[in-house]
BABA-282520 format. One record per residue (C-alpha): residue in one letter; x, y, z. Coordinates in nm, 4 decimals, decimal comma. Example, Ala and Ser with C-alpha at 12.3 -4.5 7.8 and 13.67 -1.06 7.14 Angstrom:
ATOM  r        xx        yy        zz
ATOM  a    1,2300   -0,4500    0,7800
ATOM  s    1,3670   -0,1060    0,7140
END
This chain:
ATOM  r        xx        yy        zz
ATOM  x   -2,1089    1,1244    1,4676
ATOM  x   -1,9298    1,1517    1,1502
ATOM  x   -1,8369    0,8737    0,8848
ATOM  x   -1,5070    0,9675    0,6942
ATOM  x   -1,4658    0,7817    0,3700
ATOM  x   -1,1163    0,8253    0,2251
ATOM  x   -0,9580    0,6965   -0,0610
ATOM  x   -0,5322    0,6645   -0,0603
ATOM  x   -0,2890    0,4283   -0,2267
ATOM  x   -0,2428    0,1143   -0,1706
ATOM  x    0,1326    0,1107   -0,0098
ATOM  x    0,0197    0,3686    0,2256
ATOM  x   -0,2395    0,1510    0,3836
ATOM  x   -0,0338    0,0498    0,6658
ATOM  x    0,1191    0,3647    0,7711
ATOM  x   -0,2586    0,5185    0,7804
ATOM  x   -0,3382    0,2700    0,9886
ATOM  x   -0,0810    0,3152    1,2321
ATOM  x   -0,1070    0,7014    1,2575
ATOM  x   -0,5088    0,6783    1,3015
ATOM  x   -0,4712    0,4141    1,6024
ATOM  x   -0,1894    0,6762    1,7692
ATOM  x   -0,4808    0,9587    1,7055
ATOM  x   -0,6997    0,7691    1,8814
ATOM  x   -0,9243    0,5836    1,6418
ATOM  x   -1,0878    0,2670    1,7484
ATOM  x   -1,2216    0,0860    1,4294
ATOM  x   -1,1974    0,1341    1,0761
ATOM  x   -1,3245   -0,1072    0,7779
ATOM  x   -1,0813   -0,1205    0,4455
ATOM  x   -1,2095   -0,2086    0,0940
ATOM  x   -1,0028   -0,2552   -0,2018
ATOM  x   -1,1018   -0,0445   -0,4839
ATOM  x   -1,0653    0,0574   -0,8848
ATOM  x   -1,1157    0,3387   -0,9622
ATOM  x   -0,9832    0,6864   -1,1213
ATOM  x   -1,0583    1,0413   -1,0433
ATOM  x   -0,8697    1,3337   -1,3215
ATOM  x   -0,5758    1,1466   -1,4291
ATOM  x   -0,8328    0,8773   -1,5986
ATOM  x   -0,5790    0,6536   -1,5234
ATOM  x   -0,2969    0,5684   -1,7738
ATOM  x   -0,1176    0,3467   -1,9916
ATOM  x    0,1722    0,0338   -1,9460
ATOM  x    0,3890   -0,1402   -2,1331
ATOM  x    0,3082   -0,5324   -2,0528
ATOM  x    0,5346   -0,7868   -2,2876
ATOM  x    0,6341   -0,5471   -2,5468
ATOM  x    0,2131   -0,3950   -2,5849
ATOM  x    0,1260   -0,1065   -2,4024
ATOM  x   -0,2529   -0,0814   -2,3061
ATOM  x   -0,4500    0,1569   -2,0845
ATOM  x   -0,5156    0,1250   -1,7112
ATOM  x   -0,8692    0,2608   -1,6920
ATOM  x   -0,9221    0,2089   -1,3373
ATOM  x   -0,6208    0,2751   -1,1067
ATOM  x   -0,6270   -0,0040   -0,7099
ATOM  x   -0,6916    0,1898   -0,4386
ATOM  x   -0,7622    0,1633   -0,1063
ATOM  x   -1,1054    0,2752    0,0698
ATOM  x   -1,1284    0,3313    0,4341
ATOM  x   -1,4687    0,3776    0,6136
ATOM  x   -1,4412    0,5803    0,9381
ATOM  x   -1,7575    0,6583    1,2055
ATOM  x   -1,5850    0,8846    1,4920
ATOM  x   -1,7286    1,1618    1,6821
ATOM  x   -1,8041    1,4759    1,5695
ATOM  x   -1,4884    1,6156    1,7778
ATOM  x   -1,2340    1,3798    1,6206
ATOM  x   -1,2835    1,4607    1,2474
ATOM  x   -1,0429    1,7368    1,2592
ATOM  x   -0,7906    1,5549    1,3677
ATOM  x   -0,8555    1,2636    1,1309
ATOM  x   -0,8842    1,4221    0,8111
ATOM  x   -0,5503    1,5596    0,8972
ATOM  x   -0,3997    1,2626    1,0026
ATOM  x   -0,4815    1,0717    0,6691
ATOM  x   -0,4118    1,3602    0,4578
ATOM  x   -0,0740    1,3666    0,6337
ATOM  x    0,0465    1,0501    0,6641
ATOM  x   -0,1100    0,9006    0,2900
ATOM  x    0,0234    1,2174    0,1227
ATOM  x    0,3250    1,1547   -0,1608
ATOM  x    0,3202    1,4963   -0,3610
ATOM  x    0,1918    1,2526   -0,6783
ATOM  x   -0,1456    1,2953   -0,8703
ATOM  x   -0,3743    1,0015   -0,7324
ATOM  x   -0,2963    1,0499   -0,3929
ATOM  x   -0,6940    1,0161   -0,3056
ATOM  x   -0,9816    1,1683   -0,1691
ATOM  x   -1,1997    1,2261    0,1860
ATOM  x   -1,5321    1,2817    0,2292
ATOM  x   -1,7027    1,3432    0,5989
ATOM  x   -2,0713    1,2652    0,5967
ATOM  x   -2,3309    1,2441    0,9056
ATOM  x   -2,4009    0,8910    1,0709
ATOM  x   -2,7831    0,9369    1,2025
ATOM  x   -2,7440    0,6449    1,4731
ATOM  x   -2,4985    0,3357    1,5465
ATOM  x   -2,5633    0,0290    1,6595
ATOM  x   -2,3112   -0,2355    1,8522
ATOM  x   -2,4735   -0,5522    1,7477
ATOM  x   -2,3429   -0,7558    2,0200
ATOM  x   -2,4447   -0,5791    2,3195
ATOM  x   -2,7363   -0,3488    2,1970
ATOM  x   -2,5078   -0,0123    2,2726
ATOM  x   -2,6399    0,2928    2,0438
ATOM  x   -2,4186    0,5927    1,9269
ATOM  x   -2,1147    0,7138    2,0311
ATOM  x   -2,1190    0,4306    2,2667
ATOM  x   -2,1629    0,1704    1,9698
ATOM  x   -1,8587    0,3244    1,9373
END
């Protein structure tokens, strides 16, 4: 099992969403975030003063599939959340040791 942790804007939440349920994905947890990666954010205007924007909203999703599916994942969120524009986010795969379906004791890729 494999957790995928990506990072996207915020408008595109929605359209993730609906492209990683059509691919198959059961579950998914979704944080809002701050944060900045190489842009280190930037600056607005706000009533005539224009400060910096240190930390840019975005949104983090959390991910635990099967080995099999991350593939098709990763390219379904880099597809779908892409614009073209710097900030556009971030995925990182990482192993999930064991799983555990708190309500009925399942382990794994049944927990699942």
């Amino acid at each position: 099992m494999k957790l995928i942790i990506a990072t996207i804007k915020p408008f595109k939440l929605e359209e993730v969403r609906e492209a990683l349920t059509e691919a198959g994905v059961r579950g998914m947890m979704v944080t809002e975030i701050k944060g900045f990666g190489s842009q280190s954010g930037h600056t607005e205007i706000y009533r005539g003063a224009e400060y910096a924007v240190n930390f840019v909203p975005k949104i983090k999703l959390e991910i635990v599939v099967s080995a099999n599916m991350v593939d098709q994942v990763i390219d379904t969120i880099a597809t779908t959340a892409k614009t073209g524009k710097i900030g556009d986010g971030k995925i990182f795969v990482l192993d999930v040791q064991q799983a555990v379906r708190v309500r009925t004791g399942e382990i794994n890729e049944d927990a699942l």
